[in-house]
C-alpha positions in Angstrom: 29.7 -2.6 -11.0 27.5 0.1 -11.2 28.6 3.8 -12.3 26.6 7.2 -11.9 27.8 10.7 -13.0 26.9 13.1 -10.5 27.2 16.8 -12.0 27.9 19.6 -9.2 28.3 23.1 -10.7 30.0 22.3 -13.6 32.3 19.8 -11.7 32.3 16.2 -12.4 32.7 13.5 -10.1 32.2 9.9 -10.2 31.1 7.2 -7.8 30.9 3.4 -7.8 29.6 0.8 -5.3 29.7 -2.9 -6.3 26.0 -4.7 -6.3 24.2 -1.8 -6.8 21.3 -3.6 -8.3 21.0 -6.4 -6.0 19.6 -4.2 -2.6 18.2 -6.5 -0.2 14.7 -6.1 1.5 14.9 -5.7 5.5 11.7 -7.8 5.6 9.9 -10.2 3.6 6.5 -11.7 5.2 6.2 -14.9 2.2 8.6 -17.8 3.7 8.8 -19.2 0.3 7.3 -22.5 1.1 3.5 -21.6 1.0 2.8 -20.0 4.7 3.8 -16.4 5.8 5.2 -14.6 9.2 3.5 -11.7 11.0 3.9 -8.3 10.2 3.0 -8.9 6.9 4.3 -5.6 6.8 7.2 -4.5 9.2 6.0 -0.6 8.6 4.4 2.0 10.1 0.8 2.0 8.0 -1.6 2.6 10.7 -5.3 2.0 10.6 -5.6 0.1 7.8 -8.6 -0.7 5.9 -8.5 -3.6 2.6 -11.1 -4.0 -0.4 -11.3 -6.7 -2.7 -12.2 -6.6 -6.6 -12.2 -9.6 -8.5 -8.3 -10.5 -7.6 -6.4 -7.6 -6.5 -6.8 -6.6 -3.0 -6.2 -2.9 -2.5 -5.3 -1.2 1.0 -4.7 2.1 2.7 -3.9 3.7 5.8 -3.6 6.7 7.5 -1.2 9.6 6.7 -1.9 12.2 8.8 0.2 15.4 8.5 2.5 13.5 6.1 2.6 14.0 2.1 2.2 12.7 -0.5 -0.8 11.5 2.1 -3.4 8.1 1.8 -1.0 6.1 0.7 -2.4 3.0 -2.1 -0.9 -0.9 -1.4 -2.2 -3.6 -4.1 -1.3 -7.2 -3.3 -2.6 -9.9 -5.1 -2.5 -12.6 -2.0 -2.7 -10.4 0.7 0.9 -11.6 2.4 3.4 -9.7 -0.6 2.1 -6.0 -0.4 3.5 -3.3 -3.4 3.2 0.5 -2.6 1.5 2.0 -6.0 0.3 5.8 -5.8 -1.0 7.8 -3.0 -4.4 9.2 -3.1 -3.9 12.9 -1.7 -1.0 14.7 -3.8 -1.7 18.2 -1.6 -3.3 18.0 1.9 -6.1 20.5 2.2 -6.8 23.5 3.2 -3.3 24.0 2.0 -2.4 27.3 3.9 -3.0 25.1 7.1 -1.0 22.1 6.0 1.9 23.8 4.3 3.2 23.8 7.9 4.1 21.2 10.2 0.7 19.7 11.8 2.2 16.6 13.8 -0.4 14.3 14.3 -3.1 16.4 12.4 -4.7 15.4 8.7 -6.0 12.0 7.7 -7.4 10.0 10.4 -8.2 6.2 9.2 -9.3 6.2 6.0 -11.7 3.4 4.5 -11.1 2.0 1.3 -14.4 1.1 -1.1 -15.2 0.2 -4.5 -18.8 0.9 -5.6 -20.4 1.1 -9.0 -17.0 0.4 -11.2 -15.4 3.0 -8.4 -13.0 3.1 -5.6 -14.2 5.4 -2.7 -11.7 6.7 -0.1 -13.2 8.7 3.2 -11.6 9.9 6.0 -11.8 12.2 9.0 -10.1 15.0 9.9 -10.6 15.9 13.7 -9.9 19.1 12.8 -12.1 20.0 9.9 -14.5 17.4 9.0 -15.1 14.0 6.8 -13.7 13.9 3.4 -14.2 11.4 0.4 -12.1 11.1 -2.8 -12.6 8.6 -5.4 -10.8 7.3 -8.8 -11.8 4.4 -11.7 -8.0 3.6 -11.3 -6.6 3.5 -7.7 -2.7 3.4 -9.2 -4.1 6.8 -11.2 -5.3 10.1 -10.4 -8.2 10.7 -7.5 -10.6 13.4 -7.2 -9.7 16.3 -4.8 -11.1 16.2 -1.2 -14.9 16.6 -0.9 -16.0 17.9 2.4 -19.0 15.8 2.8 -19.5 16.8 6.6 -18.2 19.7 8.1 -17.2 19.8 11.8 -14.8 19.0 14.8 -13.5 15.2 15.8 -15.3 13.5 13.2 -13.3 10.8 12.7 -12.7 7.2 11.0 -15.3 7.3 8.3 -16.6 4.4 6.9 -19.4 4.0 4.1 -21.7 1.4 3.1 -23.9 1.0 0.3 -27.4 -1.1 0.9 -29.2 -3.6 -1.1 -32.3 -0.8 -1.4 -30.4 1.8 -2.5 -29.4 3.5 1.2 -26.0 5.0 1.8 -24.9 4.8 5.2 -21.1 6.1 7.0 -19.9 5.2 10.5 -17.8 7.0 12.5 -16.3 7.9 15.7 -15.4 11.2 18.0 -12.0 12.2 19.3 -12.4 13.5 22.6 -9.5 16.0 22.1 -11.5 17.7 19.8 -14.9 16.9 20.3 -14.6 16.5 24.3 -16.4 13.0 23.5 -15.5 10.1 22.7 -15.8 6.1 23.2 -19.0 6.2 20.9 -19.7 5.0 17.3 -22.6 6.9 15.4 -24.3 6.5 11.8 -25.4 9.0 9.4 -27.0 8.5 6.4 -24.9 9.9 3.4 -27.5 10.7 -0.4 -26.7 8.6 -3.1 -24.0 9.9 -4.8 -22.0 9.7 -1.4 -21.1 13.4 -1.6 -22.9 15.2 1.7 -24.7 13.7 4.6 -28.1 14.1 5.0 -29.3 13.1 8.4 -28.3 13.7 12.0 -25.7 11.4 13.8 -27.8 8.5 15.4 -25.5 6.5 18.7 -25.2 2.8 17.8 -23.2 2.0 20.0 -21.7 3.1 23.4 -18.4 2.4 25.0 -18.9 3.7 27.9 -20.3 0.6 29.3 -17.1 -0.1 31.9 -16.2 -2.7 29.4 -15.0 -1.1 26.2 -13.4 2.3 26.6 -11.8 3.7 23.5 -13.9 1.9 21.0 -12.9 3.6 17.9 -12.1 2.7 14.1 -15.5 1.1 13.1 -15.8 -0.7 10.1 -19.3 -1.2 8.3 -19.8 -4.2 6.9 -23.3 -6.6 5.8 -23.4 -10.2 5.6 -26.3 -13.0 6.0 -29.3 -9.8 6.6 -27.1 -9.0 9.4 -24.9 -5.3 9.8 -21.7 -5.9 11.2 -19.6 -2.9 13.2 -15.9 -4.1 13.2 -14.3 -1.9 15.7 -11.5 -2.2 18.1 -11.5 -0.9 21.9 -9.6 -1.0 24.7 -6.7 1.6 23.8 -4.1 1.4 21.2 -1.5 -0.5 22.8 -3.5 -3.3 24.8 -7.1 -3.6 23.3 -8.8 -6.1 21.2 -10.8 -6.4 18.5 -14.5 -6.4 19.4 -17.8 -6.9 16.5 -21.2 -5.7 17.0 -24.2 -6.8 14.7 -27.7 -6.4 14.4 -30.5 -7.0 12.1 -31.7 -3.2 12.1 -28.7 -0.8 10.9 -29.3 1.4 13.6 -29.3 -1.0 16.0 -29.5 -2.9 18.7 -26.5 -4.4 18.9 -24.9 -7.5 19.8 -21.0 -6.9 21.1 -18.4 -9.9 21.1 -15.1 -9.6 21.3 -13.6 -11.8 18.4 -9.9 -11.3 18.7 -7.5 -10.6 21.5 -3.8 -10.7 22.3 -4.7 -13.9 24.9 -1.5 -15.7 25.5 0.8 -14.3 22.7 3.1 -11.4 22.7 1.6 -9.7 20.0 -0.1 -6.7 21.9 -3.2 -5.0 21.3 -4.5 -6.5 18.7 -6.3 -3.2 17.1 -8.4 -2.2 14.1 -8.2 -2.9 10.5 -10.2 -4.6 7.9 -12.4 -7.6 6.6 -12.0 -8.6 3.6 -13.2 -12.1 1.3 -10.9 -13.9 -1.8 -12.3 -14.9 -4.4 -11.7 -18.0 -3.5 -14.2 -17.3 -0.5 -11.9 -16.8 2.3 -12.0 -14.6 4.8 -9.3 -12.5 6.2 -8.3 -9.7 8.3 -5.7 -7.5 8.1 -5.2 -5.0 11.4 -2.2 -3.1 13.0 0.0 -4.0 15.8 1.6 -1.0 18.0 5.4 -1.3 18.3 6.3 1.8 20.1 9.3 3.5 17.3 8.4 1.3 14.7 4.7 2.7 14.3 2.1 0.5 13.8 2.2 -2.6 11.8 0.7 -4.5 10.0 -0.6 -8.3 10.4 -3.0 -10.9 8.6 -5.0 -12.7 10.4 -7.5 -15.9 9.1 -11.3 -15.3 9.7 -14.1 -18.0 10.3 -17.7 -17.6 10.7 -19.0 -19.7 13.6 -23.1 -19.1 14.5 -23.1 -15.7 12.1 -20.3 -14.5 14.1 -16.2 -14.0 12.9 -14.1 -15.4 14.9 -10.3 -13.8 14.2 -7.2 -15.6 14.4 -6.9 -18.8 16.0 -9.5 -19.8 18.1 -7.5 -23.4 20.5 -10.4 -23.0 23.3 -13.0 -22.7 20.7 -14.5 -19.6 23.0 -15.2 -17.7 20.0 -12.2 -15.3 20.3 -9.5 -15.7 18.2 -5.7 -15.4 19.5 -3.6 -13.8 16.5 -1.0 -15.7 14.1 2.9 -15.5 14.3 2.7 -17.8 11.5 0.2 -19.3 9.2 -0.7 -20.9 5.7 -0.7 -18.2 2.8 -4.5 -17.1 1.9 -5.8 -19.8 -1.1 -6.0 -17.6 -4.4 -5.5 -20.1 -6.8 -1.9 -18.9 -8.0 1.5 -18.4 -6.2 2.8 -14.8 -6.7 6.3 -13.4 -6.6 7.6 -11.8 -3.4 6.8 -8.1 -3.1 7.4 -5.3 -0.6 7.4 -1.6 -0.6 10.8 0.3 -1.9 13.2 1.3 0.7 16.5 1.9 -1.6 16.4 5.0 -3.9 19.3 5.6 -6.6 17.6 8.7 -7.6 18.4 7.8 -11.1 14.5 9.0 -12.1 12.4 12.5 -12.6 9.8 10.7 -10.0 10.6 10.5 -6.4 10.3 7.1 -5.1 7.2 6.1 -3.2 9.2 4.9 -0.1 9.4 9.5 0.4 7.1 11.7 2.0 7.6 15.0 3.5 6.0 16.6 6.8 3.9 18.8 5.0 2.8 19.8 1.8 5.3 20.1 -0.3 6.5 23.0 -2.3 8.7 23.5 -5.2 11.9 25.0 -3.7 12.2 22.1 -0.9 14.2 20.5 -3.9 14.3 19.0 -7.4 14.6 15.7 -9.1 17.0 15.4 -12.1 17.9 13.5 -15.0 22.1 13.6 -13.6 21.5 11.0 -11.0 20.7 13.1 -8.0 18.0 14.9 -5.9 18.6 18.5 -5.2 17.2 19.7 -1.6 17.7 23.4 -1.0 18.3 24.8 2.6 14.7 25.3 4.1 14.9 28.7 6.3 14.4 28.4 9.7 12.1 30.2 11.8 13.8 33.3 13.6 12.1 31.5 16.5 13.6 28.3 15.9 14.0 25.8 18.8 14.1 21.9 16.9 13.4 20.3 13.7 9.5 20.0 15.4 8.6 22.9 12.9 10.8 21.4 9.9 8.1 20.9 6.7 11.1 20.2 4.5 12.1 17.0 5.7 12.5 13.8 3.6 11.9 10.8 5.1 10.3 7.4 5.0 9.5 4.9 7.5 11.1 2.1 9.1 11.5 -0.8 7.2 12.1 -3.6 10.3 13.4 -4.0 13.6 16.8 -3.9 12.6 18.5 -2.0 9.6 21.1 0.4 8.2 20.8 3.4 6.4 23.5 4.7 4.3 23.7 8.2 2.0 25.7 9.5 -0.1 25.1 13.7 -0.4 27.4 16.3 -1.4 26.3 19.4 0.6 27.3 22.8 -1.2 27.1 26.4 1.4 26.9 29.7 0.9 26.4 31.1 4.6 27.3 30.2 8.0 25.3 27.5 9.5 23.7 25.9 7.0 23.5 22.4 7.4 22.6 19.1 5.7 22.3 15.4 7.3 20.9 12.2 7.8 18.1 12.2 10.5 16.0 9.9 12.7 12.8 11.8 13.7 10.0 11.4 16.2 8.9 12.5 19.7 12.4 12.8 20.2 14.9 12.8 17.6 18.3 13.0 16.3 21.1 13.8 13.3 24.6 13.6 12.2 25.4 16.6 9.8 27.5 18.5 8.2 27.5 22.8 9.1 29.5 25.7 7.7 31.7 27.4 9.6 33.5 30.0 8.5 36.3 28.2 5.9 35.2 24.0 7.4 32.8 22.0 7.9 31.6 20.6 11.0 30.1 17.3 11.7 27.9 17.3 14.6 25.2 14.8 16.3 22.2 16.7 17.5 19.6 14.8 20.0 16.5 16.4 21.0 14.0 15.4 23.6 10.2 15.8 23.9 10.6 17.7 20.3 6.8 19.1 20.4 7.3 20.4 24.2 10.0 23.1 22.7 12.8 21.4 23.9 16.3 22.8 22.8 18.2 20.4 20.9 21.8 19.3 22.4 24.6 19.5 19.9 28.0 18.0 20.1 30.4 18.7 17.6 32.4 15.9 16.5 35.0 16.5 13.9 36.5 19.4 11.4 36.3 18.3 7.8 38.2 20.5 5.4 36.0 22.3 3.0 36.6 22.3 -1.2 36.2 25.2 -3.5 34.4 25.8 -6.9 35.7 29.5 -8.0 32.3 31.6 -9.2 33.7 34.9 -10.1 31.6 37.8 -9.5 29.9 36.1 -6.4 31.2 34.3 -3.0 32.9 30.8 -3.8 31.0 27.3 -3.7 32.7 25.4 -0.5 31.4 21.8 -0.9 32.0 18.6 0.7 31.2 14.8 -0.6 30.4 13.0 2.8 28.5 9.9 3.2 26.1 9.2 6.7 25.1 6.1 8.2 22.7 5.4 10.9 22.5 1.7 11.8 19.4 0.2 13.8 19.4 -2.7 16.3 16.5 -4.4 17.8 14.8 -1.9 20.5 15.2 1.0 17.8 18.8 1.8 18.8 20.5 3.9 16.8 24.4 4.3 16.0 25.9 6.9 13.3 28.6 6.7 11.6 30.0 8.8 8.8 32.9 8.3 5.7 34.7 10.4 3.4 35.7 8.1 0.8 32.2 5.3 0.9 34.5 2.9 2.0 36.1 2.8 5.8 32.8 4.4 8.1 33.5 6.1 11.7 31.2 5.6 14.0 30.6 9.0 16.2 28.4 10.6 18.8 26.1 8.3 21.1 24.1 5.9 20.5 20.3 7.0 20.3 16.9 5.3 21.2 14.3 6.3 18.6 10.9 7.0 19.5 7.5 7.1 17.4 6.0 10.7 16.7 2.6 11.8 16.9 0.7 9.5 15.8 3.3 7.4 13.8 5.9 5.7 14.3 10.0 7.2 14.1 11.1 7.6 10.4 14.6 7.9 8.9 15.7 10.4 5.7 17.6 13.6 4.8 17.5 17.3 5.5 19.0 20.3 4.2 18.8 23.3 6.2 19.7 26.8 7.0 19.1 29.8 9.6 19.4 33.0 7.7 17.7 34.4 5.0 18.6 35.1 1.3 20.7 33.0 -1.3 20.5 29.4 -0.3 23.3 26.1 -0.1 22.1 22.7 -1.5 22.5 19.1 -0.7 22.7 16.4 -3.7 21.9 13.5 -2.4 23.4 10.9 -5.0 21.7 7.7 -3.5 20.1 6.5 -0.1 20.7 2.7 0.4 18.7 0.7 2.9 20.2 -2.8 3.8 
């Protein structure tokens, strides 16, 4: 039995919930018996690139509008993956991304290690191609560099060359650019900082055969340059490879990889990457609609100076992806690993499972020693319509097709309408919460439809729940409310909420709720405190947030 003291204005109350220390994972990839299943991770990290040094394999993926942003996965075997730091504490220029920007930010990022140093560079359509870089990838990186300044630049990748050379790839979003479907090389100087040549086309998708080529990877291998780069969209592509002897072409195009007779659609980009045991492997995204973009591992051979991905029955030279597969040889066994889902908030550091919608800042809330995380009421807009324009929400991604959620919060007002709840957001989204009014509380569901198209959200009340008070003479009272919130999620991302007042016997209210992804990534669950008026603010401690 586990016991936590949660301290609320000078009152004292106590909770308990038996097997608090043994929190099951939603999804573990390692079967225990030397092979692995597909996703290696059931989580939205999109666009992933992998590097190898000596044997620790590092990945990241793209964050776009959410921070902490570029988040940092180590594995040592490349099937049990461990979230260890994120690489981009404040999203710049910060005036632009202290707001909402749905789908906007880091585009792709590529992952490097160079001269005893790991390189990250990414593009942001919006503003240009950025590179960090740190000695220690679980420590602190450099702040963004611009190293090319512009509009749809995106997913940058760098290579350095046996005679010194520093090349970067990338690719054009035609929402910015008004191209796109072409890859292009620059050359960068030799400290990787700033481009210094012109954009040269390798590489044109146009062709009738492979629209939407996009995510390139730069690689070298045998005196050959090799493009890894998916095309065909998102959802239904496949993973095509171009090579040539010259680095600025021509080159050859094969498709290596493609969904073929599985059910494991696309397959789309990601990245190659050797053991040390001189195996090669890929590790690229799936699209699963309100689950975001996850993340298999596929074997690699090398037939004629060509990869071949996944498994190859016809021996056509295109690979069919793995459901599942022997574990990558790395000479050891390692203990099962996966990101954190559960938080006790027992800790001054947030858990890495947490991000927020935009940069944060210090009034969204605190962590504390007493077992808790403090969120303040976020203001409104006096033009609000739905939680589209919310920065100050808390939330992580999900887990695995099927899930519950579970929080415990005590939610303390100080003016009409202030709310605080449990929240499944995307495209469209929805929450059971708790809102003042007048001397009770109402719980309510909320659903909202096409969220960025400034759609009103429908609210239904539900139930009254008596309020408590803390006397505070001189000022208003404290009317407060321990409440816990569930959402439960079945295969097909529905979602059910239920609530309790006493952790023990849950009510499930409102209707059930299909989640869908957002802009650019997939539907994520967390917590919210918010409030419509101006002035002193209400709080929501939220004592724990359990994922099972």
């Amino acid at each position: 039995m586990r016991k936590k003291i949660l301290f609320l204005a000078g009152m004292m109350a106590c909770c308990t919930w038996a097997g608090a220390q043994e929190i099951s994972k939603t999804w573990v990839a390692d079967k225990g018996n030397g092979t692995y299943q597909n996703p290696v991770l059931h989580a939205d990290y999109s666009d992933p690139d992998v590097c190898a040094v000596g044997e620790d394999f590092y990945m990241t993926a793209s964050s776009f509008n959410c921070i902490p942003g570029i988040p940092i996965l180590h594995s040592k075997d490349l099937v049990n993956w461990s979230l260890v730091n994120y690489a981009l504490p404040v999203q710049e220029p910060k005036e632009f991304f202290d707001k909402a920007q749905h789908g906007k930010g880091v585009w792709a990022p590529s992952i490097r290690f160079h001269n005893g140093e790991f390189y990250i560079y990414w593009g942001d359509p919006d503003y240009g191609i950025y590179m960090i870089k740190a000695e220690d990838p679980k420590g602190k990186w450099s702040k963004p560099l611009l190293v090319k300044a512009g509009k749809g630049m995106i997913d940058a990748t760098p290579l350095w060359d046996e005679d010194g050379k520093v090349y970067l790839i990338y690719a054009y979003a035609g929402s910015r650019s008004g191209v796109n479907s072409i890859l292009v090389i620059s050359e960068l100087n030799a400290e990787g900082t700033e481009v210094i040549s012109d954009p040269v086309m390798v590489f044109d998708g146009n062709d009738g055969k492979n629209h939407t080529v996009e995510g390139p990877k730069l690689y070298k291998r045998n005196g050959y340059y090799y493009i890894f780069a998916p095309a065909g969209g998102v959802a239904a592509g496949w993973q095509l490879v171009l090579r040539s002897k010259n680095i600025y072409g021509p080159y050859e195009s094969k498709i290596v990889m493609a969904q073929g007779k599985t059910n494991i659609n696309g397959p789309h980009q990601g990245g190659w990457v050797d053991t040390h045991t001189g195996e090669s492997w890929f590790v690229n995204f799936q699209d699963k609609g309100a689950y975001g973009r996850v993340i298999h591992l596929n074997p690699m051979t090398w037939v004629n100076n060509w990869p071949v991905i996944g498994v190859d029955k016809d021996k056509d030279g295109c690979g069919e992806p793995v459901t599942i597969y022997k574990k990558p040889n790395v000479g050891k066994t390692y203990p099962v690993a996966t990101p954190p889902e559960s938080d006790e908030f027992n800790t001054r550091h947030l858990g890495l499972q947490w991000q927020w919608h935009a940069n944060k800042q210090d009034t969204y809330g605190f962590t504390t020693d007493l077992g808790y995380i403090r969120l303040y009421a976020g203001s409104l807009s006096k033009e609000f319509v739905n939680f589209w324009e919310v920065p100050n929400l808390l939330m992580q991604k999900f887990p695995a097709e099927e899930f519950a959620a579970t929080t415990k919060l005590t939610f303390t007002a100080k003016q009409d309408g202030e709310q605080a709840g449990l929240i499944v957001m995307g495209w469209d989204y929805s929450y059971l919460s708790i809102r003042k009014a007048g001397d009770k509380f109402i719980l309510q569901q909320a659903v909202c439809k096409d969220a960025e198209q400034q759609n009103p959200e429908q609210v239904k009340e539900l139930a009254s729940i008596p309020v408590e008070y803390l006397k505070m003479p001189g000022v208003a009272d404290n009317e407060w409310k321990t409440v816990y919130l569930q959402v439960k999620v079945r295969k097909g991302a529905v979602c059910t909420f239920a609530y309790s007042l006493d952790g023990k016997k849950y009510t499930t209210v409102g209707e059930p709720f299909t989640a869908r992804q957002g802009k650019w990534i997939g539907a994520k669950v967390g917590v919210f405190c918010v409030t419509p008026n101006d002035g002193n603010r209400g709080w929501a401690d939220v004592d724990w947030f359990r994922v099972n």
